[in-house]
C-alpha positions as CSV (number, residue, x, y, z in Angstrom):
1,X,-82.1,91.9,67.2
2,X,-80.1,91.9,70.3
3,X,-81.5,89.7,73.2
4,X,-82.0,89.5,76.8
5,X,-81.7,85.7,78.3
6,X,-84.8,86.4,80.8
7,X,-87.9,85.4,79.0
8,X,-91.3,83.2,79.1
9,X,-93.0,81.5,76.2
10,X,-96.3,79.1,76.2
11,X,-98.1,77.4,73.3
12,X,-100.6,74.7,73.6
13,X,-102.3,72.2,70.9
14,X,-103.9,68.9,69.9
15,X,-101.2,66.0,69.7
16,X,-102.5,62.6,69.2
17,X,-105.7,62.7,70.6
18,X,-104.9,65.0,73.5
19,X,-104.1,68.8,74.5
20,X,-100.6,69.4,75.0
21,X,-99.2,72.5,77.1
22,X,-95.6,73.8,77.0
23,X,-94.0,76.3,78.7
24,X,-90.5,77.3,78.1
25,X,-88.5,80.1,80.5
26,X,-85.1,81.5,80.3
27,X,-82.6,82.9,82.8
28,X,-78.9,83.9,82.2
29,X,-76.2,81.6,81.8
30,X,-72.4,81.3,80.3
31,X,-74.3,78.6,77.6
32,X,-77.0,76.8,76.3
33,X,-78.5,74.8,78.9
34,X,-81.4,73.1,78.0
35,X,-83.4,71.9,81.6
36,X,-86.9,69.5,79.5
37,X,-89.8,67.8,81.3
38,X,-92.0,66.1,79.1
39,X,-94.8,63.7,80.7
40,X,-94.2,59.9,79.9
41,X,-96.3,60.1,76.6
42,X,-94.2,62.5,75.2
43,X,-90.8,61.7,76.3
44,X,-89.5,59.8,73.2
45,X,-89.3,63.2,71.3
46,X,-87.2,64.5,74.2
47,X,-84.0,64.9,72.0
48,X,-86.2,66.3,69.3
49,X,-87.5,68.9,70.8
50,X,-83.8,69.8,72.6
51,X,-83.0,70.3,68.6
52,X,-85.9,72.2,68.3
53,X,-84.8,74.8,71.4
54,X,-80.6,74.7,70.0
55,X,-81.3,75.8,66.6
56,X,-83.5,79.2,68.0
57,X,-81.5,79.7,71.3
58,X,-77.7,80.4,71.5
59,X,-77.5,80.9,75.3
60,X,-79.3,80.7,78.7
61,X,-80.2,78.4,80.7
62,X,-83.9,77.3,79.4
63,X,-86.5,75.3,80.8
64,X,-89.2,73.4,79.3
65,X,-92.2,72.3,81.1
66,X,-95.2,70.1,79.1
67,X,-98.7,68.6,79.9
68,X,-100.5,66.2,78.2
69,X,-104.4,65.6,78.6
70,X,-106.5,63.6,77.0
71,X,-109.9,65.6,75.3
72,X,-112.4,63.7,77.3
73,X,-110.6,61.5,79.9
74,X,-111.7,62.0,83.2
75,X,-108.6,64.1,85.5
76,X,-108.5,61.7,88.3
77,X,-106.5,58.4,86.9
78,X,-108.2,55.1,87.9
79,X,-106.9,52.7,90.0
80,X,-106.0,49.3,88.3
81,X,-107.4,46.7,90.3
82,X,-106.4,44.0,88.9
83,X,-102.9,45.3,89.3
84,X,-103.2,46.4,92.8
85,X,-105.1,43.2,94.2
86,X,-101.6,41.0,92.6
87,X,-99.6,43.8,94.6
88,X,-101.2,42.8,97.9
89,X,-101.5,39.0,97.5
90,X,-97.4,39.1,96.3
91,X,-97.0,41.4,99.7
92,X,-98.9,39.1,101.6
93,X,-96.9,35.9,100.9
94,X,-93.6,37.8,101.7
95,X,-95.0,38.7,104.8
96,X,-95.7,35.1,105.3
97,X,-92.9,33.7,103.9
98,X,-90.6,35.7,105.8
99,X,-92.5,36.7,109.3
100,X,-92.7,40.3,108.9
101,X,-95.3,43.0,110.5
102,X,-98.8,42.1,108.9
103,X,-99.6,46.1,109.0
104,X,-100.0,47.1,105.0
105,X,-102.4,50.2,104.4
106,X,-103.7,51.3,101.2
107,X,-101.2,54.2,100.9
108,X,-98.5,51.3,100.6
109,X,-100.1,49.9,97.5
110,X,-100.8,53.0,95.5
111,X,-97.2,54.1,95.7
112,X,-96.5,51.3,93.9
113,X,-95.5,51.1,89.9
114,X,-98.5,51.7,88.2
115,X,-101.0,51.0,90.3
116,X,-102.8,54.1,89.0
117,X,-103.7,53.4,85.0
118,X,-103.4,56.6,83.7
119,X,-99.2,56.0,85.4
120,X,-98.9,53.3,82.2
121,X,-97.0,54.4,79.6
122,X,-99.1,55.4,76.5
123,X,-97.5,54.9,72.6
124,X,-98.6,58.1,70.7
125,X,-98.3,57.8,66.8
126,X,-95.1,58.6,65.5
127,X,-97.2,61.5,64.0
128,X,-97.7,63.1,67.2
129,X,-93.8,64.2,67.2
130,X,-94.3,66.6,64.1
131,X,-97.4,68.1,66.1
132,X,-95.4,68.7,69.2
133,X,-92.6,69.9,67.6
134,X,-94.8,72.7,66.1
135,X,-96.4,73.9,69.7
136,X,-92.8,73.8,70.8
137,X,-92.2,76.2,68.0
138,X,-94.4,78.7,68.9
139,X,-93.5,78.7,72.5
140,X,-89.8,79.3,71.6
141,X,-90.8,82.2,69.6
142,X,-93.1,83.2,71.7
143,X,-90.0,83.2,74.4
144,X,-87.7,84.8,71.7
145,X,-90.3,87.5,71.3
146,X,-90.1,88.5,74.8
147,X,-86.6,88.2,74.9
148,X,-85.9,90.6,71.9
149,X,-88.5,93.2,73.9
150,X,-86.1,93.4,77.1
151,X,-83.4,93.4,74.9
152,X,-84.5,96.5,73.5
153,X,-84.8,98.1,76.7
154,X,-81.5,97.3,78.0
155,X,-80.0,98.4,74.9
156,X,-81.6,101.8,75.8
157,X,-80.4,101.8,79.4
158,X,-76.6,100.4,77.9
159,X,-76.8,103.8,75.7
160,X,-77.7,106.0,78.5
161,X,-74.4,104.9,80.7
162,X,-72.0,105.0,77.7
163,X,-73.2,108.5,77.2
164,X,-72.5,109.8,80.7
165,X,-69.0,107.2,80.3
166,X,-68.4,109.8,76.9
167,X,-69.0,112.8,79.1
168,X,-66.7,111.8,82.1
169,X,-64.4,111.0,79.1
170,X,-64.7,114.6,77.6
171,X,-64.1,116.1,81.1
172,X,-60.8,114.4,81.2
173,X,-59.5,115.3,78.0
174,X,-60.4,118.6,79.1
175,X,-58.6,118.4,82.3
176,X,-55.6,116.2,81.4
177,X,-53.2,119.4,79.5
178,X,-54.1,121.9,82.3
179,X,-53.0,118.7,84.6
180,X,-49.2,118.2,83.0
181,X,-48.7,122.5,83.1
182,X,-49.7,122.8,86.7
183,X,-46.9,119.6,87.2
184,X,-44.9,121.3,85.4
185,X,-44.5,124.7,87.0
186,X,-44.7,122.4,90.4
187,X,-41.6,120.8,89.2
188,X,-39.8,123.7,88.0
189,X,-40.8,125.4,91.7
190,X,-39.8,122.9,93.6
191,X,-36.3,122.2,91.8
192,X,-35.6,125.9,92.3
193,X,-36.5,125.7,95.8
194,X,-33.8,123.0,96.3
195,X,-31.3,124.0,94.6
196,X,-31.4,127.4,96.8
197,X,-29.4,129.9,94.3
198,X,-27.1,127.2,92.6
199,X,-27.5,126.8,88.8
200,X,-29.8,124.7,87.0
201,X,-29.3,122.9,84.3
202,X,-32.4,123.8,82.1
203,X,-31.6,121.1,79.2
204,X,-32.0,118.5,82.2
205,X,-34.7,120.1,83.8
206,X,-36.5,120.4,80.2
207,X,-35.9,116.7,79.8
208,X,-37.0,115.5,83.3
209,X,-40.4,117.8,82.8
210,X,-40.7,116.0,79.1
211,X,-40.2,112.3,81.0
212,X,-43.5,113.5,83.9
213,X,-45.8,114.9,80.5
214,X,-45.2,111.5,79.2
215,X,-46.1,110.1,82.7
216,X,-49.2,111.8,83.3
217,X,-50.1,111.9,78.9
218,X,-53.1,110.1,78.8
219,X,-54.5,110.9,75.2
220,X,-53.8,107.2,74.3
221,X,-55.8,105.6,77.3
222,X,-58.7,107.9,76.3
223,X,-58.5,107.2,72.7
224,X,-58.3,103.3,72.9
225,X,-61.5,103.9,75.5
226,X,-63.5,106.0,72.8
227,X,-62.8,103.0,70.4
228,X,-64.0,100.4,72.7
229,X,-67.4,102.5,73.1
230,X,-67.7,102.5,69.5
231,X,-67.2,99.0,69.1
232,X,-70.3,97.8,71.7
233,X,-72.3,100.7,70.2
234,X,-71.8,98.8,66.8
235,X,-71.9,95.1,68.7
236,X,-75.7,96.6,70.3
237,X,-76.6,98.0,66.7
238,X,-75.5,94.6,64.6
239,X,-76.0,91.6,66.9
240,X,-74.4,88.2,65.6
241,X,-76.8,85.0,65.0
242,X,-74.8,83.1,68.0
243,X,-75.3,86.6,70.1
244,X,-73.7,89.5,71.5
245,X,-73.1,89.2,75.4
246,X,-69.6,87.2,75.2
247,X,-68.1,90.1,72.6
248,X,-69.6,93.0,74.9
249,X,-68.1,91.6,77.8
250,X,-64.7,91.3,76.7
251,X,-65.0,95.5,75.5
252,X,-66.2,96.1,79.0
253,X,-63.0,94.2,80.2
254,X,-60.8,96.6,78.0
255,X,-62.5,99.6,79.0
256,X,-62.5,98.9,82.7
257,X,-58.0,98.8,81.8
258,X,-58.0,101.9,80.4
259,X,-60.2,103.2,82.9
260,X,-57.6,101.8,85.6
261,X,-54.9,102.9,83.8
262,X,-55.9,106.5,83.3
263,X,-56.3,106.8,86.8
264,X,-53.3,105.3,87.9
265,X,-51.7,108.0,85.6
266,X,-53.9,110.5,86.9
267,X,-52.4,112.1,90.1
268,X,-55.7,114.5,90.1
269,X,-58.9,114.8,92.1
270,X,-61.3,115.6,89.1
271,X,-59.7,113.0,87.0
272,X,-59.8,110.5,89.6
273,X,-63.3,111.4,90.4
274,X,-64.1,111.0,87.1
275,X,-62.2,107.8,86.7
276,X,-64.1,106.6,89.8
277,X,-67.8,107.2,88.6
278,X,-66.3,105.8,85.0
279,X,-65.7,102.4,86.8
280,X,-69.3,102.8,88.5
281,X,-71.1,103.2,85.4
282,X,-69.0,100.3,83.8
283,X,-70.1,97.8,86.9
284,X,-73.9,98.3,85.9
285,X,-73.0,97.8,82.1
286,X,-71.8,94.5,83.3
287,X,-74.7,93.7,85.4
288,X,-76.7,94.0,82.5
289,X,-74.3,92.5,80.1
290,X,-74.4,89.1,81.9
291,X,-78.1,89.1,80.9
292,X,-78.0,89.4,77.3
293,X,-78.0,86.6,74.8
């Protein structure tokens, strides 16, 4: 299933004694990069659960958010006194000891290290890991879920540009051979004019007209186009495991040549018209491209 990057997961559970929350988002990005905040408790299975987001996601820049709380604990964390009365007699002899200004407020203390008890590190179980890993599970595919959902619906909205790409394409082919004859009776017109009654010499004029068909022929720029169209359509139909946007990106590179090069060789308002709304529609492919997985 093809995939956009832009997604949101959450999964919560029981994990040692407590309620753990995750949520994981995405947003576009070249690679995989993995952005994980886990609260002290949990932060020992940090590497595990960076494992846990590489084997599911290919690309994107993902961000993983958790919460632990422990069923029953009261939400405000208590002070540790004993901690916090050492803090102020150690502050109080380095005030001494080294004359500074006897002002120290509460708010002094409590940003110290762990003056709050709940701030302690807490040792989970090595069970707990298996637990977490399994909420994390469920948020990824919850994320992957809504990934694969707006990936659908950019697929749709890629279809509907290459189609009005195709018909642009169509009116080209159409106009191109009308193109090279009106050049063509131009050229022979204007040679006539300037030679003003002398002779011609038709074999050279026949092979100077072949030389500006070949100029102007562009059946090979709109043929080579056509195949790169088919070759995203099948890249949107049958996405790879490690994802599609790289590949569709380098076809809208190719196309966006031949779209340059057809008008280049164009020399004609409707073809450069079309040529010019060709390139339009191709710049919104891309915007979108950059988005998928």
């Amino acid at each position: 299933m093809i995939r956009s990057m832009t997604g949101f997961g959450a999964a919560d559970g029981v994990v040692g004694g407590g309620r753990v929350s995750v949520e994981i988002r995405s947003v576009n990005h070249r690679f995989f990069s993995p952005s994980i905040k886990l609260p002290n408790v949990l932060s020992r299975w940090e590497s595990d659960v960076r494992e846990a987001l590489r084997r599911k996601v290919s690309r994107g820049h993902v961000t993983v958010g958790a919460r632990f709380d422990r069923e029953g604990e009261d939400q405000a964390s208590p002070i540790d006194e004993a901690r916090f009365a050492a803090y102020v007699t150690q502050l109080r002899a380095l005030q001494e000891r080294y004359d500074l200004d006897r002002t120290l407020d509460v708010g002094t203390v409590l940003r110290l290290h762990d003056v709050f008890s709940g701030t302690a590190r807490e040792e989970l179980p090595a069970e707990a890991g298996p637990a977490l890993l399994g909420i994390v599970d469920r948020a990824v595919d919850a994320l992957l879920q809504m990934r694969g959902e707006e990936g659908l619906r950019l697929a749709t909205y890629l279809d509907e540009r290459l189609h009005i790409i195709e018909e642009a394409l169509d009116r080209i082919a159409a106009r191109a051979p009308q193109r090279v004859v009106e050049q063509r009776e131009r050229l022979r017109l204007a040679v006539r004019d300037l030679a003003a009654g002398v002779d011609v010499d038709e074999h050279r004029l026949a092979q100077e007209i072949a030389l500006l068909a070949d100029r102007l022929d562009v059946a090979e720029e709109l043929s080579r186009f056509r195949g790169h169209i088919t070759a995203f359509r099948g890249a949107l139909g049958a996405p790879q495991p490690d994802g599609v946007g790289k590949r569709l990106g380098f076809l809208l590179q190719e196309m966006l040549r031949e779209a340059n090069t057809t008008g280049s060789k164009g020399n004609d308002g409707a073809i450069v018209a079309d040529v010019l709304l060709i390139k339009e529609e191709l710049e919104r492919i891309r915007e979108q491209v950059e988005n998928l997985e």
